[in-house]
N, C-alpha and C positions, 0 to 999 in steps of 0.2 A: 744841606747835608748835615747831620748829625752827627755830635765825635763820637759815638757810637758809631758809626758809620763810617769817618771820617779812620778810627783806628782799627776798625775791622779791616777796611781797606789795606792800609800801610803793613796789617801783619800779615793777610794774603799775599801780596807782592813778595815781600820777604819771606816768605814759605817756597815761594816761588822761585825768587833767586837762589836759596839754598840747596832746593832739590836739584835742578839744574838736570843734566842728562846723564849722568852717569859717568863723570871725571876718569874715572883711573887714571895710573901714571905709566900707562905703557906707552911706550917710543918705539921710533926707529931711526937706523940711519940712511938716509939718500944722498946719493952721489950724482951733480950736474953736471955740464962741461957748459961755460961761458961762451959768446962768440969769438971768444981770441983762444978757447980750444984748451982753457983752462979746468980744472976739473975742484968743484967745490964741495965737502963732504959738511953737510948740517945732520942736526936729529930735530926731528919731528915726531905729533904725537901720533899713534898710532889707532885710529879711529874704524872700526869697523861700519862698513855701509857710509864711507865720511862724504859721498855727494848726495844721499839723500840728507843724511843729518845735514849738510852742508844748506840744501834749499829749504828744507822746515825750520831751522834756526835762522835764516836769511831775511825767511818771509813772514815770519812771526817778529822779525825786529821792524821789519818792514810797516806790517800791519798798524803795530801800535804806533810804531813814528807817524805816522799817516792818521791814523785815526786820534790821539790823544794829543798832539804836539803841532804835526803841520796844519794840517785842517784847521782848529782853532786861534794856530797864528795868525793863519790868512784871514779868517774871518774877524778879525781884531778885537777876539775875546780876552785875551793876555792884557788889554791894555786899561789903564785906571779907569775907574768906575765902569767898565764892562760889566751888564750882568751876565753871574755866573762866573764871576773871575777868578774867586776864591776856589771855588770845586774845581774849575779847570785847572788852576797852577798845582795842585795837590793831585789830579788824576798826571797831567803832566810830569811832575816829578817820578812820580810812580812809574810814569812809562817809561821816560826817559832812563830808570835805574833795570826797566825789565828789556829794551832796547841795547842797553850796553852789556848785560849777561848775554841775551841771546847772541851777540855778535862775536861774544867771546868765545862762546860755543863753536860757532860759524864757521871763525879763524880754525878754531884744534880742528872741525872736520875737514878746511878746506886746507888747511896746513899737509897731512895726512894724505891726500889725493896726488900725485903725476901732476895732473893737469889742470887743479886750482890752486897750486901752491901760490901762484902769483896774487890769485887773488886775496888767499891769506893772508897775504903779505901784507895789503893795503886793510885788511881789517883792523888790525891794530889801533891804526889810529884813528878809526872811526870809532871804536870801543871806545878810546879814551874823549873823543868830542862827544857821545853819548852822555857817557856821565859825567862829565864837564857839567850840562845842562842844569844837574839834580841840583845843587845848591842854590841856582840864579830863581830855578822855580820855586823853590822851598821861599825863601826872601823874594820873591818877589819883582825881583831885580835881572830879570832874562835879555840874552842877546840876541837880538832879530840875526845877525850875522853871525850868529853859533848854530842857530838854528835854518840856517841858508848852507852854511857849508858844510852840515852833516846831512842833509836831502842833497846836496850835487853827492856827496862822497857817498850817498846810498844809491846812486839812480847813475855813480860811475860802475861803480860794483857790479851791477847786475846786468848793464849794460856789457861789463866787462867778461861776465860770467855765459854771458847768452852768445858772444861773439865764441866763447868755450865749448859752446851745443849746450850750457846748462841755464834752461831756462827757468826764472829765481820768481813764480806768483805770490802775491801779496797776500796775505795770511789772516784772518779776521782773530783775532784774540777775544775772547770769554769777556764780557763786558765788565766792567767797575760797580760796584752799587751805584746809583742812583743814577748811571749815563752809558 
């Protein structure tokens, strides 16, 4: 890969994180009642169409975790003198920073829904163990068990979401140069 190549890359990504889906800051307030019949008043964002955004942000983090991160874990490309280590831990970062926006996303839609709130709930800190990853790929320096317990924490999700009626497919993202 060529730093040509290599910075093309990194400013697509970040074009990418930037445009994101269309933020606005509208809210709203929803009111629960707990099993003991107590009644909880939060604000949430207010997301139009927020289970579809919710499964195309899902399965677009999905995708690339899968495709750029897990996949070449398993196959123990991440590991010293692997060929190809160098382009993978730098597509990796890259996913792993396009992973953690999408999820953020994810969250505001599923945040916004009745019936995935819960599951927003649990986004959060999957976001934040996404981009956890970015620096250990950047150096080099990655944890097989950061990257184990954000695929259970994505394969609870969806599992969680499907037990919801919402079923969350795995999203192919627009390839990288050169992979």
């Amino acid at each position: 890969m060529t730093r040509a190549t290599l910075l093309l890359t990194l400013a697509l990504c970040a074009a990418v994180l930037a445009a994101g889906c269309g933020g606005g800051d509208d809210t709203k307030v929803v009111t629960s009642t707990n099993a003991a019949g107590q009644a909880t008043t939060r604000t949430v964002p207010d997301v139009k169409f927020a289970k579809t955004k919710f499964v195309l942000h899902t399965g677009l983090a999905l995708g690339a975790f899968r495709r750029w991160i897990y996949r070449p874990w398993k196959a123990g490309t991440f590991q010293q003198g692997a060929d190809g280590r160098t382009a993978a831990l730098v597509k990796a970062a890259a996913a792993a920073a396009f992973t953690a926006n999408e999820l953020r996303l994810a969250r505001r839609a599923a945040l916004s829904d009745d019936a995935l709130r819960g599951v927003g709930d649990r986004l959060g800190t999957l976001t934040d163990k996404a981009q956890g990853l970015v620096p250990g790929f950047r150096d080099g320096k990655l944890s097989p068990g950061e990257i184990a317990a954000l695929a259970a924490g994505l394969g609870s999700v969806t599992a969680l979401a499907r037990q919801l009626g919402v079923n969350v497919p795995e999203r192919s993202v627009p390839s990288l140069p050169g992979g």
